[in-house]
N, C-alpha and C positions, 0 to 999 in steps of 0.2 A: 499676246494673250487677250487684248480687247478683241481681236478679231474670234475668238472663241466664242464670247458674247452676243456678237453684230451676227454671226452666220448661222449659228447651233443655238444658240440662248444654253450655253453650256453653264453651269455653274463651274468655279475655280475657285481654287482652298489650299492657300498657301502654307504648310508645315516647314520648309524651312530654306533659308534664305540667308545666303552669308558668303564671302570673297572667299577664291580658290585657293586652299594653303599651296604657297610656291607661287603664285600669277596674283596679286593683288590687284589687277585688272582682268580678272575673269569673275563672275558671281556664279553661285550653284545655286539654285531651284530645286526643292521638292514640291511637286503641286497634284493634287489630287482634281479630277476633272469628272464633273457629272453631265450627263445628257441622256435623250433618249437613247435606247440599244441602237434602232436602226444608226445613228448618226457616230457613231466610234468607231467603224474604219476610218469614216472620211475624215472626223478629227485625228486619228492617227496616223493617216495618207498625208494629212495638210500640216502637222507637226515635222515629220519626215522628212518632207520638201521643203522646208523653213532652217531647221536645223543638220548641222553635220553629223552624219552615226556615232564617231566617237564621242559626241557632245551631248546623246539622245539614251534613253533607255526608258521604253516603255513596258510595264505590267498590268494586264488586263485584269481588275479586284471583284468585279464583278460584270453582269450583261451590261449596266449602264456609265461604267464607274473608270476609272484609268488612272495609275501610276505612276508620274511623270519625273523622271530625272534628268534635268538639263543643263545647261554649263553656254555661258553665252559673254558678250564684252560687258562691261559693270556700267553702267547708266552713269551719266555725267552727277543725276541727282540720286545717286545712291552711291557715289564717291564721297561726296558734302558729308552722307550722314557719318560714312563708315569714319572719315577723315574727325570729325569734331566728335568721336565718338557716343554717337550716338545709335539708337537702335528704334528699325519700323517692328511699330506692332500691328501696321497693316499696310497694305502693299496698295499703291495708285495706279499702278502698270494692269491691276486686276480687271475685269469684267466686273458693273455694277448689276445688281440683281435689280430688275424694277421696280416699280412702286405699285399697291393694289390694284392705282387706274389702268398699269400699262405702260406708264411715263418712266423713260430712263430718272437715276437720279446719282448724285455724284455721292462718294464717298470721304468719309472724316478720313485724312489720312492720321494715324496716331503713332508719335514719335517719345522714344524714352531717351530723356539725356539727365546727365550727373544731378546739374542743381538747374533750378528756376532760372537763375540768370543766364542759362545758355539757351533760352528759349529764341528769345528773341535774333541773336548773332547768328543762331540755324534758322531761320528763317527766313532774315538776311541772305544767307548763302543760296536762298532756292528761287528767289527774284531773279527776272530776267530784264534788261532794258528794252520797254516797253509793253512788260505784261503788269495786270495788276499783281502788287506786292502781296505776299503770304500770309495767310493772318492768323491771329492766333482764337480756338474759338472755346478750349476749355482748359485749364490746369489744374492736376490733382497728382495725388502721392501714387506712388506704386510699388508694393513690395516683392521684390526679387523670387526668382524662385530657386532654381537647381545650379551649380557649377558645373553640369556637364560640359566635359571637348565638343569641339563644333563637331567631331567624329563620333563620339556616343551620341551626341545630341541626334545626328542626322538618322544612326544605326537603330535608335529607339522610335524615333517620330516613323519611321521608316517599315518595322517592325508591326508598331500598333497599325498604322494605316494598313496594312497587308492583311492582318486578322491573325499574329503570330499570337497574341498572347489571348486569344478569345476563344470560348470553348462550346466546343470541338473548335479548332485549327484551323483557320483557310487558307492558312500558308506553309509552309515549309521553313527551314534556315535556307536552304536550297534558292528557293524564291526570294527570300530578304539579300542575300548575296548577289544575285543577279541583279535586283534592283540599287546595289548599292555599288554592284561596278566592283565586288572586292572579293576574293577567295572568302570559304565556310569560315575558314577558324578565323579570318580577321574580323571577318561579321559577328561571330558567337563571342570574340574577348570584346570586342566593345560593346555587344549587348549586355554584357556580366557586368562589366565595371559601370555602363552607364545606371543599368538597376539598381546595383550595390549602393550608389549615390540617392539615386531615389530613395531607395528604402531608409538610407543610413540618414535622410533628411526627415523623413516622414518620421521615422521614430523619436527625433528630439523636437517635435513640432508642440504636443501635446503640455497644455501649462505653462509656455514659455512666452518669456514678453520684452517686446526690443523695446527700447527710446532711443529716441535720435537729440544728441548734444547739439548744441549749438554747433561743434565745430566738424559736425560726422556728417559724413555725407546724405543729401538729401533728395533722394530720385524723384522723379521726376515725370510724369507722361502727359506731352502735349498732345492736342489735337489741329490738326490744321483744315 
């Protein structure tokens, strides 16, 4: 995907990202890809030629804009996070946008794990002998959001990127199904249940108020 960046100056927009149920050494990719119009075959030519068809599934979202579903081996350091479970809230393997002058600049990678003290032991695990060690550059709380399955989760992020639930329509169920690799009605029960969740959350949000015990778990989002 940095090669998206280096040739297109494409932007990349990771929606969602998580091991293959059944292959816990495969990851699945949803990623949204911006560029100019002219340059979206040849990012589509040059995806194609990188990846296997059954691992590929691309939707064109609009003239500049592309749909990308991809299936590929799981990164040595995206074993580490899945392994201590932990979870990216942003992706290092992505294309960094530049800076005003021009100048590439690197990204915060930011990572959620259970409590505080697993900061440091995960970034431990991302050391390599003879690179500088990981560091840590911010820690703060993060509150949770949905229990969706990683299958509603991926059928909704999937859904909205498409333009299914935007009015008038850019997409079809038709469209969401192909981009999710899955027959209509298995696409349409996991968009029901994943919204039902949604909703069924949204509606006890209003007045309500957690604390965290001493002894209850306390999230966590590093940045590295």
């Amino acid at each position: 995907m940095q090669d998206l960046g280096t040739r297109w100056n494409a932007g990349v927009r990771l929606h969602v990202c998580r091991r293959v149920d059944g292959d816990l050494r495969q990851l699945l990719q949803l990623l949204e890809i911006t560029t100019v119009p002219e340059s979206v075959p040849e990012v589509a030519a040059f995806l194609r030629g990188r990846v296997a068809p059954e691992d590929l599934a691309i939707t064109r979202l609009a003239p500049n804009r592309l749909l990308v579903r991809v299936v590929g081996p799981l990164p040595a350091l995206c074993h580490s996070v899945f392994e201590m479970g932990a979870i990216c809230m942003s992706c290092p393997f992505l294309p960094a946008s530049p800076d005003p002058e021009g100048e590439g600049r690197s990204i915060a990678w930011r990572v959620l794990v259970q409590k505080a003290r697993d900061a440091h032991p995960l970034l431990d695990s991302f050391s390599e002998p003879g690179t500088p060690p990981a560091s840590l550059v911010r820690i703060g709380a993060y509150r949770a959001g949905s229990d969706l399955t990683p299958r509603q989760e991926l059928a909704v992020s999937t859904a909205f990127a498409l333009g299914y639930y935007d009015t008038p329509r850019r997409s079809q169920l038709k469209d969401v199904a192909r981009a999710l690799g899955v027959s209509r009605a298995t696409a349409m029960e996991n968009l029901r249940r994943g919204m039902r969740k949604l909703a069924s959350q949204r509606r006890g949000e209003p007045g309500r108020a957690r604390t965290v015990g001493a002894d209850a778990p306390d999230p966590t989002a590093t940045e590295r």
